[in-house]
PDB file of N, CA, C and O in Angstrom, chain B, residues numbered from 101:
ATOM      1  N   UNK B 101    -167.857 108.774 103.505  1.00  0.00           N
ATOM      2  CA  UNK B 101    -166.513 109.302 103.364  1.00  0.00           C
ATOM      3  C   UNK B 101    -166.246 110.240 104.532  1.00  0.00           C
ATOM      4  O   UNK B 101    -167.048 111.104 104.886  1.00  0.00           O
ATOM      5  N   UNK B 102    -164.823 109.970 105.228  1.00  0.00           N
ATOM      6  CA  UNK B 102    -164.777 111.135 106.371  1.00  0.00           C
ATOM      7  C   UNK B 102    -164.501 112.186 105.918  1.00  0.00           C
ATOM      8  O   UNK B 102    -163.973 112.187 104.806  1.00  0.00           O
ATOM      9  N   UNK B 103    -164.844 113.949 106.857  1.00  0.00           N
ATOM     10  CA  UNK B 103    -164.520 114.846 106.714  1.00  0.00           C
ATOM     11  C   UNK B 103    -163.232 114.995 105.872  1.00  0.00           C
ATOM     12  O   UNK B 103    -163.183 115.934 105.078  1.00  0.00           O
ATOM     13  N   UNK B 104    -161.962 113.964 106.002  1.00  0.00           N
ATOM     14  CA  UNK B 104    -160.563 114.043 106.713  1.00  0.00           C
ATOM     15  C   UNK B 104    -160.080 113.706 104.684  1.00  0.00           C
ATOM     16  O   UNK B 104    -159.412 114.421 103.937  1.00  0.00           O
ATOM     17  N   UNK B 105    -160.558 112.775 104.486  1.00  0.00           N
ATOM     18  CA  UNK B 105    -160.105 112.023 103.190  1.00  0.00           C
ATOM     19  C   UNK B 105    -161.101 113.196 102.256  1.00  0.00           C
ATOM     20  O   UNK B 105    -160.516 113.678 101.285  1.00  0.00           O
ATOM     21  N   UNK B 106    -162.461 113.638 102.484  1.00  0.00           N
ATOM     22  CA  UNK B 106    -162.965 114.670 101.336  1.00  0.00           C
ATOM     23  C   UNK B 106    -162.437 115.556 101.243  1.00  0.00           C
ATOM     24  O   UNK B 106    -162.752 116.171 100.223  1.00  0.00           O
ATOM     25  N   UNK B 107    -161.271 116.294 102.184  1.00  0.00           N
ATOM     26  CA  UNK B 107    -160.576 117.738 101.781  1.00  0.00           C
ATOM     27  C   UNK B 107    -159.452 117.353 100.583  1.00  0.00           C
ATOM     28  O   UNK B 107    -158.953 116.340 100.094  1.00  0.00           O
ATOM     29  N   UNK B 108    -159.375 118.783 100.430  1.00  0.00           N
ATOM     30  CA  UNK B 108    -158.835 118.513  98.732  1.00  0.00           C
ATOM     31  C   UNK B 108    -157.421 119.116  98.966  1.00  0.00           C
ATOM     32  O   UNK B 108    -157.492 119.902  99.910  1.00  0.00           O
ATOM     33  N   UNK B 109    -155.840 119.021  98.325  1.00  0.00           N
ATOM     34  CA  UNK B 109    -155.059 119.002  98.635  1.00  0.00           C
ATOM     35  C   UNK B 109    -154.734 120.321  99.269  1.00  0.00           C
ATOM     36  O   UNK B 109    -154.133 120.447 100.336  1.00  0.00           O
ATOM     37  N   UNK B 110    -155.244 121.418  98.415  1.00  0.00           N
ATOM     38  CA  UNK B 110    -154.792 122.807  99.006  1.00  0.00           C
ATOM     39  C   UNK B 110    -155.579 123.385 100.519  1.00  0.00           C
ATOM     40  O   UNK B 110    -155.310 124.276 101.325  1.00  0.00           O
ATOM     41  N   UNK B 111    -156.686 122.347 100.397  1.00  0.00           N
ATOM     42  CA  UNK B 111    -157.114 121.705 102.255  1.00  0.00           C
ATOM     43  C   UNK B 111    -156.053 121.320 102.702  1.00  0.00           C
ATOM     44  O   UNK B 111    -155.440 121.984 103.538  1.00  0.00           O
ATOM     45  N   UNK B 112    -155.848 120.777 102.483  1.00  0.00           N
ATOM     46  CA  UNK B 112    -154.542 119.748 103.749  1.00  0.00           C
ATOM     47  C   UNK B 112    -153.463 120.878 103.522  1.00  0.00           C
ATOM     48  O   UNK B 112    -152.983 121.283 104.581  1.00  0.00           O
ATOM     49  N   UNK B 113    -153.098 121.327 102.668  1.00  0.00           N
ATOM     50  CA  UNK B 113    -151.814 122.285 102.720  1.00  0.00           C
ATOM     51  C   UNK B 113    -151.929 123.452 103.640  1.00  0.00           C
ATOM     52  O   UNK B 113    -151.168 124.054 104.397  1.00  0.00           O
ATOM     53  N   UNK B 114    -153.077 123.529 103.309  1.00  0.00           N
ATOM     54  CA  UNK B 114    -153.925 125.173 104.309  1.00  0.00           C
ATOM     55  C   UNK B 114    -154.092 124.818 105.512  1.00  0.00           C
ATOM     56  O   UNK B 114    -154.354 125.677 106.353  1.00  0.00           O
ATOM     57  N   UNK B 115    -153.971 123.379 105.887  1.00  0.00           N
ATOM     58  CA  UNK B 115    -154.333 122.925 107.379  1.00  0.00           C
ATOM     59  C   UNK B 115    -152.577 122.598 108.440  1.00  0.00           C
ATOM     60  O   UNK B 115    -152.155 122.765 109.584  1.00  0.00           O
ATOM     61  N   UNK B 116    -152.122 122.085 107.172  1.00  0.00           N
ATOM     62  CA  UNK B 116    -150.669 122.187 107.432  1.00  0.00           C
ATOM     63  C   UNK B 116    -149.865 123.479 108.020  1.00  0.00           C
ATOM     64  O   UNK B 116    -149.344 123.749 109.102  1.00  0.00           O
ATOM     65  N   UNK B 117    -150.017 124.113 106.824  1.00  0.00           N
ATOM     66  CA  UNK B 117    -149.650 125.476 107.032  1.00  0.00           C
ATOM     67  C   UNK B 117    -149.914 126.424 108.659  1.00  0.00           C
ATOM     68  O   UNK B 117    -149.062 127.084 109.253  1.00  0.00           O
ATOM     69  N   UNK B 118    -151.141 126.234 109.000  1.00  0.00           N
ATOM     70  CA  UNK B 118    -151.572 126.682 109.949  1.00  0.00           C
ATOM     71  C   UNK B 118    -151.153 126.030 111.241  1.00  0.00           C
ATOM     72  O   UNK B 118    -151.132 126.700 112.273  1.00  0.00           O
ATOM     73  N   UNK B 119    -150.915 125.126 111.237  1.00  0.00           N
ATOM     74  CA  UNK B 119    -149.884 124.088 112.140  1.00  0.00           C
ATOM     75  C   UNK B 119    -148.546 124.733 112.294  1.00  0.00           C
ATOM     76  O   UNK B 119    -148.016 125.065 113.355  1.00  0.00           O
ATOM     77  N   UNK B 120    -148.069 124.864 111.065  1.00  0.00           N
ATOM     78  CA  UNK B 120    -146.999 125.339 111.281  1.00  0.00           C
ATOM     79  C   UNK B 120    -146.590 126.591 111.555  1.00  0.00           C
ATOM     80  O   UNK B 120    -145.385 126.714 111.776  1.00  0.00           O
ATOM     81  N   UNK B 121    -147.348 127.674 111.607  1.00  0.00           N
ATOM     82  CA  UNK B 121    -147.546 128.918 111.976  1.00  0.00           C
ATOM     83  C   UNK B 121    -147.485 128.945 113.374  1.00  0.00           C
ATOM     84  O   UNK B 121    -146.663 129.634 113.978  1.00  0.00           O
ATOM     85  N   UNK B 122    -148.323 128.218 113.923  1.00  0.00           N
ATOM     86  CA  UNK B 122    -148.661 127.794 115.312  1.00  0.00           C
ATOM     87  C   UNK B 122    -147.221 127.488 116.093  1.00  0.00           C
ATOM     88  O   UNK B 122    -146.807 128.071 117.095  1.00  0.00           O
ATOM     89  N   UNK B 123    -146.472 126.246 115.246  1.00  0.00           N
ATOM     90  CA  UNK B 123    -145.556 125.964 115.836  1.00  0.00           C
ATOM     91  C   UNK B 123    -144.312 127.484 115.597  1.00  0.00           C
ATOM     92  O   UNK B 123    -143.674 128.023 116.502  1.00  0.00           O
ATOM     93  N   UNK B 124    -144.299 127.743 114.553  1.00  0.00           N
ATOM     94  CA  UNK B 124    -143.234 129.105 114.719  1.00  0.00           C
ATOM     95  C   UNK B 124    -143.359 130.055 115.901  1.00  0.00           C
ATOM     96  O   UNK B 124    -142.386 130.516 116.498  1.00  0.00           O
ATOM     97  N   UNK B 125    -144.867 130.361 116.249  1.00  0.00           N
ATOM     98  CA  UNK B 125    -145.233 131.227 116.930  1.00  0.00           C
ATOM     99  C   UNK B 125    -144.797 131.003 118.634  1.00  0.00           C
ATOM    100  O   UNK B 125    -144.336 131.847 119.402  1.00  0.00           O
ATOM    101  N   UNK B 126    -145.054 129.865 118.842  1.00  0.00           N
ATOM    102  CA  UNK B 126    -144.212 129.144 119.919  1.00  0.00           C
ATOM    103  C   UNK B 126    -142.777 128.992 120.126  1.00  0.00           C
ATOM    104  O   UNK B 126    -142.059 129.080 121.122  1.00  0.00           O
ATOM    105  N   UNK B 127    -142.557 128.725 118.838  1.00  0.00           N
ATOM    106  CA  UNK B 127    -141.093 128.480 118.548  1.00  0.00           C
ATOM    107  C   UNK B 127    -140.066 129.727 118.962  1.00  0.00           C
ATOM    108  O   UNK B 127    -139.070 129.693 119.685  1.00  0.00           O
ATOM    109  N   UNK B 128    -140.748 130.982 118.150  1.00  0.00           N
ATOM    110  CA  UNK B 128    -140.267 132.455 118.618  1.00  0.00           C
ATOM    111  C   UNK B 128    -140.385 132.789 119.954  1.00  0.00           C
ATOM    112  O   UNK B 128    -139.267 133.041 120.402  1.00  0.00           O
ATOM    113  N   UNK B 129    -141.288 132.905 120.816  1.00  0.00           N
ATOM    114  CA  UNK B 129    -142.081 132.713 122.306  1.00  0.00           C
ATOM    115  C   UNK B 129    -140.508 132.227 122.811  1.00  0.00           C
ATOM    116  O   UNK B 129    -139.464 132.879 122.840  1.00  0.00           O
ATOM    117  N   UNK B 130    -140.714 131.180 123.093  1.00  0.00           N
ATOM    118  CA  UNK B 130    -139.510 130.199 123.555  1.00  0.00           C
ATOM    119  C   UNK B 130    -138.176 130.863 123.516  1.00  0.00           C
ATOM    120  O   UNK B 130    -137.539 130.940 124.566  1.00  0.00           O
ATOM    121  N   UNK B 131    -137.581 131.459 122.157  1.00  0.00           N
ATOM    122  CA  UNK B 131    -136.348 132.000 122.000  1.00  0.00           C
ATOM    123  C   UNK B 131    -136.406 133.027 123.168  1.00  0.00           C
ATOM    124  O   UNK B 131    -135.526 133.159 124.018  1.00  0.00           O
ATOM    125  N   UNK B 132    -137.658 133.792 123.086  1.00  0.00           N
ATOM    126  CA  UNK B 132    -137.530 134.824 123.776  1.00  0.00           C
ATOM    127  C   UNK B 132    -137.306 135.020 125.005  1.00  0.00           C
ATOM    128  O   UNK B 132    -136.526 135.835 125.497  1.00  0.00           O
ATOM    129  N   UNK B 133    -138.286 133.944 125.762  1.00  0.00           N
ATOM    130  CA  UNK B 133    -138.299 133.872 127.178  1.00  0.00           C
ATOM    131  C   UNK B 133    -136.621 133.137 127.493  1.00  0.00           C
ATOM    132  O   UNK B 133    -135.659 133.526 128.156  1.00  0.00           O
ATOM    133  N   UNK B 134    -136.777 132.407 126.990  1.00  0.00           N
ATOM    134  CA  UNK B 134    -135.331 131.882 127.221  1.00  0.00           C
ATOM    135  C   UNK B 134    -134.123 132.629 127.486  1.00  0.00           C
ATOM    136  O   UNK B 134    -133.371 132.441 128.442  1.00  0.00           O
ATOM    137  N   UNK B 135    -133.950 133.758 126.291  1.00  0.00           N
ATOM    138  CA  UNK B 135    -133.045 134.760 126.017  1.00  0.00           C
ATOM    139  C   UNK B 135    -133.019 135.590 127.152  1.00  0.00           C
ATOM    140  O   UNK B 135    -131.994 135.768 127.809  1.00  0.00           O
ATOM    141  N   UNK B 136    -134.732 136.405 127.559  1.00  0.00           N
ATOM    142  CA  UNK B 136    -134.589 136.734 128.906  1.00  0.00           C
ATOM    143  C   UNK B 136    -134.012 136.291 129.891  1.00  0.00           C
ATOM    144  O   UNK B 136    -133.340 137.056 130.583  1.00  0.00           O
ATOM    145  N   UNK B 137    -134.134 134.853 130.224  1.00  0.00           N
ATOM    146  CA  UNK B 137    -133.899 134.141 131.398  1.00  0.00           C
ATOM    147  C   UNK B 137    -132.221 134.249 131.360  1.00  0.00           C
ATOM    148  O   UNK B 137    -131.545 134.701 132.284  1.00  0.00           O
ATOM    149  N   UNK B 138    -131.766 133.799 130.252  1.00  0.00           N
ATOM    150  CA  UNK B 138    -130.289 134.052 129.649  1.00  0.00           C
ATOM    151  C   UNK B 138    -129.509 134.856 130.584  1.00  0.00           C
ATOM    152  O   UNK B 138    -128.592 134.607 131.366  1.00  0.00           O
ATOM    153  N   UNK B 139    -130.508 136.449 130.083  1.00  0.00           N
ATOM    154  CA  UNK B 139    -129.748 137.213 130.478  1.00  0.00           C
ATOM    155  C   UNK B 139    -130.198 137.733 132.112  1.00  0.00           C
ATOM    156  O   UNK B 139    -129.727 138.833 132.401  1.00  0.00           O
ATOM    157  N   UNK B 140    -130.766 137.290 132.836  1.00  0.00           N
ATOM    158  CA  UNK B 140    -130.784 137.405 134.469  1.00  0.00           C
ATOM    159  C   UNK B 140    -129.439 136.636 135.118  1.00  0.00           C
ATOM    160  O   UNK B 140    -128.574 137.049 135.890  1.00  0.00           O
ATOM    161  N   UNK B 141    -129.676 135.112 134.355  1.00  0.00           N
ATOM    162  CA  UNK B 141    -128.693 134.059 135.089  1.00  0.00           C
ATOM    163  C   UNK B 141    -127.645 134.013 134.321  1.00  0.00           C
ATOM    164  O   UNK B 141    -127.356 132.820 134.223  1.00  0.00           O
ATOM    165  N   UNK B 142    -126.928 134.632 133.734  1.00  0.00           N
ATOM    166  CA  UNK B 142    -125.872 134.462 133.039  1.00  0.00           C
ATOM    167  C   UNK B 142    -124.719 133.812 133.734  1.00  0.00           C
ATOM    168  O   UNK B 142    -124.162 132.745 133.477  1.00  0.00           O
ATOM    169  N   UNK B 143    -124.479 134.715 134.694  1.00  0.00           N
ATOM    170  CA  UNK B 143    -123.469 134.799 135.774  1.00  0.00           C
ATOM    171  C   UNK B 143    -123.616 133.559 135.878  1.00  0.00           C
ATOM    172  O   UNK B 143    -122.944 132.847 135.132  1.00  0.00           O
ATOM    173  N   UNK B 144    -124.750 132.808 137.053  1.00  0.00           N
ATOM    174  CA  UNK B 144    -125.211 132.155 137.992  1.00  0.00           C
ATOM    175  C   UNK B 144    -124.906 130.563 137.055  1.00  0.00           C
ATOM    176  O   UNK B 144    -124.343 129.535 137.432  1.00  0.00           O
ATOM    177  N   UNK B 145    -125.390 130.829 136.046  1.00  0.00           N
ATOM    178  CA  UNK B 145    -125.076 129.480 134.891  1.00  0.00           C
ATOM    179  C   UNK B 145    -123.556 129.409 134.395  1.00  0.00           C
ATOM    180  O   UNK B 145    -123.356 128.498 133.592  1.00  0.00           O
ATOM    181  N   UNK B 146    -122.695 130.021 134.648  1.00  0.00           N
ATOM    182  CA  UNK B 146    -121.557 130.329 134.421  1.00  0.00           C
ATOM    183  C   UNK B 146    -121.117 129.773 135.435  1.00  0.00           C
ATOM    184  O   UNK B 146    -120.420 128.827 135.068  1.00  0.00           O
ATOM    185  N   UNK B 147    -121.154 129.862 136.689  1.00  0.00           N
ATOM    186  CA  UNK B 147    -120.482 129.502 137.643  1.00  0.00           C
ATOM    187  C   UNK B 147    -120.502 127.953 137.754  1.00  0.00           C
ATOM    188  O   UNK B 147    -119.570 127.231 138.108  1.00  0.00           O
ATOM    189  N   UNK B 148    -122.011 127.518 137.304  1.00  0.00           N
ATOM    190  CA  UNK B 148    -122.547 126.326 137.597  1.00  0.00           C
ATOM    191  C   UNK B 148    -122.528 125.632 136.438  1.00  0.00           C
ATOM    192  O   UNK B 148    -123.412 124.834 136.127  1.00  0.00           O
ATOM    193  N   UNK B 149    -121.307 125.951 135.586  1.00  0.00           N
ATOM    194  CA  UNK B 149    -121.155 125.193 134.595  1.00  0.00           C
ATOM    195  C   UNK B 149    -121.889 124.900 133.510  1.00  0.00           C
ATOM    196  O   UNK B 149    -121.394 124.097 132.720  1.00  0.00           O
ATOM    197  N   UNK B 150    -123.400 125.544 133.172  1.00  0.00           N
ATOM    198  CA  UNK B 150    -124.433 125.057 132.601  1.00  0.00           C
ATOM    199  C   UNK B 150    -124.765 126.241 131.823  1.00  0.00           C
ATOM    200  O   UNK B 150    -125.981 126.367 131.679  1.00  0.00           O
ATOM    201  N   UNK B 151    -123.920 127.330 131.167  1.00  0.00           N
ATOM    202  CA  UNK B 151    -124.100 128.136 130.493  1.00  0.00           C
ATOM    203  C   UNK B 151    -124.157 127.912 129.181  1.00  0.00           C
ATOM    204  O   UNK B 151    -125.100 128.334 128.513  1.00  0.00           O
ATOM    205  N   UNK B 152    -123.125 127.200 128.642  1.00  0.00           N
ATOM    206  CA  UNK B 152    -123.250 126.483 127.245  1.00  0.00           C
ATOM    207  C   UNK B 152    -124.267 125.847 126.868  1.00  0.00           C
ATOM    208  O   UNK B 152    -124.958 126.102 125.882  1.00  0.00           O
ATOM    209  N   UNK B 153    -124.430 124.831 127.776  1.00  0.00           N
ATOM    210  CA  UNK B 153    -126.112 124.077 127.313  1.00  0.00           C
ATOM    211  C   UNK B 153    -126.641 124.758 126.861  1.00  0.00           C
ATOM    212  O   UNK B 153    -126.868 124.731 125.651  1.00  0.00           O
ATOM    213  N   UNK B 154    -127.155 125.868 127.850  1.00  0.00           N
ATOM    214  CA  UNK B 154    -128.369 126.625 127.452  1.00  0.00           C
ATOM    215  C   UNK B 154    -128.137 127.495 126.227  1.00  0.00           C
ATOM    216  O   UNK B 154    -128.890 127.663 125.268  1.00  0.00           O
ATOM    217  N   UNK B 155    -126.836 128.056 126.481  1.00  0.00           N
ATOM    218  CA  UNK B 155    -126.715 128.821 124.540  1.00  0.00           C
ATOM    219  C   UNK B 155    -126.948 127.418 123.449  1.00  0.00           C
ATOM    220  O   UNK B 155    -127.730 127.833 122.593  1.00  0.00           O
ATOM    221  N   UNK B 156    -126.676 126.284 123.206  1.00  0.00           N
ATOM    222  CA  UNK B 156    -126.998 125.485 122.617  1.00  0.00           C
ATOM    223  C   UNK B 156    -128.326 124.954 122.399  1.00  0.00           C
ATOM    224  O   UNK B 156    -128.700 124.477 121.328  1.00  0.00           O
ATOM    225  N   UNK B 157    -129.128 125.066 123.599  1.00  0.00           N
ATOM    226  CA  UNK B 157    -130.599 125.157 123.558  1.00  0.00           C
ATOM    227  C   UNK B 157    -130.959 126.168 122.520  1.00  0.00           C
ATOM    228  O   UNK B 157    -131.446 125.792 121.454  1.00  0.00           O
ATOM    229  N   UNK B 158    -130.681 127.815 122.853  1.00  0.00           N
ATOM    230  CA  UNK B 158    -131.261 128.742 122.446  1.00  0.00           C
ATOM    231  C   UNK B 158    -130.742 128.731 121.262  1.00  0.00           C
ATOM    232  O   UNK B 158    -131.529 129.203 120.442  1.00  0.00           O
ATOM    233  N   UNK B 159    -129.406 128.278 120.658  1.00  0.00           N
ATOM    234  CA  UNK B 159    -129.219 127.985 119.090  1.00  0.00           C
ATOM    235  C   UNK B 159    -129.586 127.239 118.333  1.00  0.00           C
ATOM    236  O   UNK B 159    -129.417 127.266 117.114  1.00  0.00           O
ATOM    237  N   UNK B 160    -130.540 125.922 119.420  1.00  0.00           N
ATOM    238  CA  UNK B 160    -130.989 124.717 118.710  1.00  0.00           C
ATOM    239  C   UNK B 160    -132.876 125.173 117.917  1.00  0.00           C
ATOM    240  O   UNK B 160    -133.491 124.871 116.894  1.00  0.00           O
ATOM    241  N   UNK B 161    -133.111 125.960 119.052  1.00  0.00           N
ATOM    242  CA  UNK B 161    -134.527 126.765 119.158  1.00  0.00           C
ATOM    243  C   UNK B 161    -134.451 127.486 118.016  1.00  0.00           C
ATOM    244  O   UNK B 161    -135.280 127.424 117.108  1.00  0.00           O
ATOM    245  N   UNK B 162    -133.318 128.285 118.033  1.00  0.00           N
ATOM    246  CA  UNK B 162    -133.242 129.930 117.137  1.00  0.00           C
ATOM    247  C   UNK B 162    -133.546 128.267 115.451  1.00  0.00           C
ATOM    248  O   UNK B 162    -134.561 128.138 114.768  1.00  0.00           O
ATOM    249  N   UNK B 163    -132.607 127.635 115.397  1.00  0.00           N
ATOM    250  CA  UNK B 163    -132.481 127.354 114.399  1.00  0.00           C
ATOM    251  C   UNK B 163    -134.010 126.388 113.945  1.00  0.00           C
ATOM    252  O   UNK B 163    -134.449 126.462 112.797  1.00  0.00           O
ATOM    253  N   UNK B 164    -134.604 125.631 114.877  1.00  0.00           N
ATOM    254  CA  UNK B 164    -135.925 125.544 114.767  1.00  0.00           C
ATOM    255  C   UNK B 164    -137.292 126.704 113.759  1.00  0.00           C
ATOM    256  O   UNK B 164    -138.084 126.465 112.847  1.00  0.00           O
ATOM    257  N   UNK B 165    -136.879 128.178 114.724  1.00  0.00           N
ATOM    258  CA  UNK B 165    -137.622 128.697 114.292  1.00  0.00           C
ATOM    259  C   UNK B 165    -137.472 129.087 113.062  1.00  0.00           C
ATOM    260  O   UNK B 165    -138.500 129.240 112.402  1.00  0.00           O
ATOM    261  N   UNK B 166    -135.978 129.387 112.342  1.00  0.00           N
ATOM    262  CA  UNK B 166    -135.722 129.491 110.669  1.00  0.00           C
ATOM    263  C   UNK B 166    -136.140 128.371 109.957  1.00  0.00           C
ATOM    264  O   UNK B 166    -136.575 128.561 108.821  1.00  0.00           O
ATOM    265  N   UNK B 167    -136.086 127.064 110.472  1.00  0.00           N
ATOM    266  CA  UNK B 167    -136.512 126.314 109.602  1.00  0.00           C
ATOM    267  C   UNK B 167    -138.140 126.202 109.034  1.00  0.00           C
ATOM    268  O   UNK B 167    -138.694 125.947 107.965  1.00  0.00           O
ATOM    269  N   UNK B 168    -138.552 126.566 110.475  1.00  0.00           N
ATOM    270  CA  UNK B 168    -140.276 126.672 110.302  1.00  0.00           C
ATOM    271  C   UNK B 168    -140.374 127.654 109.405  1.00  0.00           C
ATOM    272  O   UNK B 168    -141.039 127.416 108.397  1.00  0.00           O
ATOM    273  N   UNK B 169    -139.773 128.907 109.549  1.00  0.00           N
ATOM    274  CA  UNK B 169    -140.221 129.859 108.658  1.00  0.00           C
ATOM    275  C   UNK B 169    -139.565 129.771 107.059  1.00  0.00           C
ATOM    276  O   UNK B 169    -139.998 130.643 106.305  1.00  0.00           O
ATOM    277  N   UNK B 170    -138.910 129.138 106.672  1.00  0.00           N
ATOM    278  CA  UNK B 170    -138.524 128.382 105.680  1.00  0.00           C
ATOM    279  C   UNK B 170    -139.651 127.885 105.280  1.00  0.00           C
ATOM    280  O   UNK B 170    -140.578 128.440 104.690  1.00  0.00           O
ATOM    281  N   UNK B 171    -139.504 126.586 105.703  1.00  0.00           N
ATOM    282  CA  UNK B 171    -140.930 125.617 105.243  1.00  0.00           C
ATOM    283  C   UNK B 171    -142.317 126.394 105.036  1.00  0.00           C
ATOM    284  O   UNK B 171    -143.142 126.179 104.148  1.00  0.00           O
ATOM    285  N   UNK B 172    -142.378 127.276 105.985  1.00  0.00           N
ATOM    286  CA  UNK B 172    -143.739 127.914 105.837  1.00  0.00           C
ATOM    287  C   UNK B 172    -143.353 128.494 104.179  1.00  0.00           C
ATOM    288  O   UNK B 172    -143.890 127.988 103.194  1.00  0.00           O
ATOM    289  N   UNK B 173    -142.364 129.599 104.089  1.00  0.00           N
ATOM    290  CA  UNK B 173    -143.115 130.143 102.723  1.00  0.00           C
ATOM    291  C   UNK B 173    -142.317 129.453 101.493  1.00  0.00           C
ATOM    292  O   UNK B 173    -142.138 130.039 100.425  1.00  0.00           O
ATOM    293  N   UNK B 174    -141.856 128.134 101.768  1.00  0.00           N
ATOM    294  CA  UNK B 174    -142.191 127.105 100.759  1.00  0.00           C
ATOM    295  C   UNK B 174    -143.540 126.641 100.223  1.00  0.00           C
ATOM    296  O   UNK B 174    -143.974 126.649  99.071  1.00  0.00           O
ATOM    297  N   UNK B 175    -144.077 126.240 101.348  1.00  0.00           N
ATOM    298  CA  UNK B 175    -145.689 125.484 101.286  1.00  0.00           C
ATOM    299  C   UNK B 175    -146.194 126.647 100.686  1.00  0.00           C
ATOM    300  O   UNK B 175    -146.744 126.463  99.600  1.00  0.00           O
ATOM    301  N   UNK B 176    -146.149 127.906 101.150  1.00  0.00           N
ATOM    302  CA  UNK B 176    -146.954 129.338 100.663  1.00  0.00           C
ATOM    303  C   UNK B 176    -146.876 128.939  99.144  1.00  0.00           C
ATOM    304  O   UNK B 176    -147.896 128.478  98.631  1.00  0.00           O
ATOM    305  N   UNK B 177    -145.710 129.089  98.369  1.00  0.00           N
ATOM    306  CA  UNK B 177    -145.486 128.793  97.484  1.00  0.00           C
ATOM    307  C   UNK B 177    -146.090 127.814  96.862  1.00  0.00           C
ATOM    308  O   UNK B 177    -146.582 128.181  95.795  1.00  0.00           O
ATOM    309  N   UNK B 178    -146.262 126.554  97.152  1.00  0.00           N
ATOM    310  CA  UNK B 178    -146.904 125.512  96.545  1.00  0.00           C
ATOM    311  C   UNK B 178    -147.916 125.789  96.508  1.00  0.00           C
ATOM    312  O   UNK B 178    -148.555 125.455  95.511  1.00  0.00           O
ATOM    313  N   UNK B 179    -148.474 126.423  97.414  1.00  0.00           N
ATOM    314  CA  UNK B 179    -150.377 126.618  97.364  1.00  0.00           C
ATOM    315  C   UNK B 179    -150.464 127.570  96.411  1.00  0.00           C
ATOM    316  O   UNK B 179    -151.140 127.417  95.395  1.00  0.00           O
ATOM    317  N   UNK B 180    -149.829 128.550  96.655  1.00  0.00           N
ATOM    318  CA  UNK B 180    -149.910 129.809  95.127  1.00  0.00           C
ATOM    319  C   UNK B 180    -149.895 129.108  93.546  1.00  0.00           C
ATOM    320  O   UNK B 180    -150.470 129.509  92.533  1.00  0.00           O
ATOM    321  N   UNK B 181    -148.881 127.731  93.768  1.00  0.00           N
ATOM    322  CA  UNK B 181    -149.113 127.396  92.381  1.00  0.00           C
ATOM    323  C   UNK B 181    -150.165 126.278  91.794  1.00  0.00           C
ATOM    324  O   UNK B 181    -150.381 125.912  90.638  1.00  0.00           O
ATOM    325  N   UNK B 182    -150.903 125.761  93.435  1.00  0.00           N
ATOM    326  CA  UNK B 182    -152.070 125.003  92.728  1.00  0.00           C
ATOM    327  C   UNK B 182    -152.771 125.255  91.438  1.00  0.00           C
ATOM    328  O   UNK B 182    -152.657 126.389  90.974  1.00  0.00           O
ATOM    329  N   UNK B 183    -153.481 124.373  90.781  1.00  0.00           N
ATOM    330  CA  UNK B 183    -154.564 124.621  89.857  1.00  0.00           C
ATOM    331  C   UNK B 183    -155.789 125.283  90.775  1.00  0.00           C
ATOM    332  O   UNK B 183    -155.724 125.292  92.005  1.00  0.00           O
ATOM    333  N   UNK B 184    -156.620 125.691  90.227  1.00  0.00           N
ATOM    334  CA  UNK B 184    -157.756 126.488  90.974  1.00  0.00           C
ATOM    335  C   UNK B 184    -158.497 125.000  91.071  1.00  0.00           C
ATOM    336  O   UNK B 184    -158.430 124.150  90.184  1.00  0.00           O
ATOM    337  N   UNK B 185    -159.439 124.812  92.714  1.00  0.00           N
ATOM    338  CA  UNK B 185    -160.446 123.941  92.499  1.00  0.00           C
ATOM    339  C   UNK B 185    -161.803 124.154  91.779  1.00  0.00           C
ATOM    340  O   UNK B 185    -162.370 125.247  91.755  1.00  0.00           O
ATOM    341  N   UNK B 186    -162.311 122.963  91.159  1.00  0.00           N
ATOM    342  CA  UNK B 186    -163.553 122.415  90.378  1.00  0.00           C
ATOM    343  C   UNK B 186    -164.014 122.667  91.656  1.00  0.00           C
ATOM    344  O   UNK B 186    -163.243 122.349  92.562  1.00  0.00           O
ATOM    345  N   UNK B 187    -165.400 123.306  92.051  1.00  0.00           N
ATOM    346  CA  UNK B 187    -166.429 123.191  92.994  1.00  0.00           C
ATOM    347  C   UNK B 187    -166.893 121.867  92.449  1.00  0.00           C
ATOM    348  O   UNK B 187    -166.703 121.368  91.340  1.00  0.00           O
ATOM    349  N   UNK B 188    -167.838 121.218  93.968  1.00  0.00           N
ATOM    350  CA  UNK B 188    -168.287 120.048  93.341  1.00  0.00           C
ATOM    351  C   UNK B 188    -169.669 119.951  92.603  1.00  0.00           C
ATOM    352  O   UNK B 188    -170.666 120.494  93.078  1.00  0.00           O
ATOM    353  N   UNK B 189    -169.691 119.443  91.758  1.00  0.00           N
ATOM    354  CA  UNK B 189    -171.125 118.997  91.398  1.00  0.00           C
ATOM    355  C   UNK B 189    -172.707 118.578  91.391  1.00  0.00           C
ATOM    356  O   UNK B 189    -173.252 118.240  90.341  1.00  0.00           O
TER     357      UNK B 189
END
């Protein structure tokens, strides 16, 4: 039996979870640097027509990262209401 199929569900949820932490953590990162960059070239993206994009980027991102953090303390939730595991035998 592989490693992969013997973990038990609140395994895979706990492995999930941590994925997705990962990805928020990036996800936030991103808003940020971006936002910086935002605000150097504001002007410069303004002139060059390409200011909107990028607020649409950074609203597409921002809204990325609520969703992750959503989902995250959904799953939190589900794992809180597992049954406790049977050790094995």
């Amino acid at each position: 039996m592989s490693a992969e199929s013997s973990k038990s569900t609140a395994d895979r949820l706990r492995d999930t979870l941590a994925q997705l932490k990962e990805m928020r953590h990036y996800a936030k990162n991103n808003v940020e640097v971006l936002t910086a960059e935002w605000l150097v070239f504001d002007g410069e993206l303004s002139r060059l027509k390409k200011a909107d994009a990028i607020a649409d980027l950074m609203d597409r991102q921002g809204q990325l990262h609520d969703a992750l953090q959503a989902m995250i303390e959904d799953l939190e939730g589900v794992l809180d209401k597992l049954p406790p595991e049977e050790p094995p035998a």
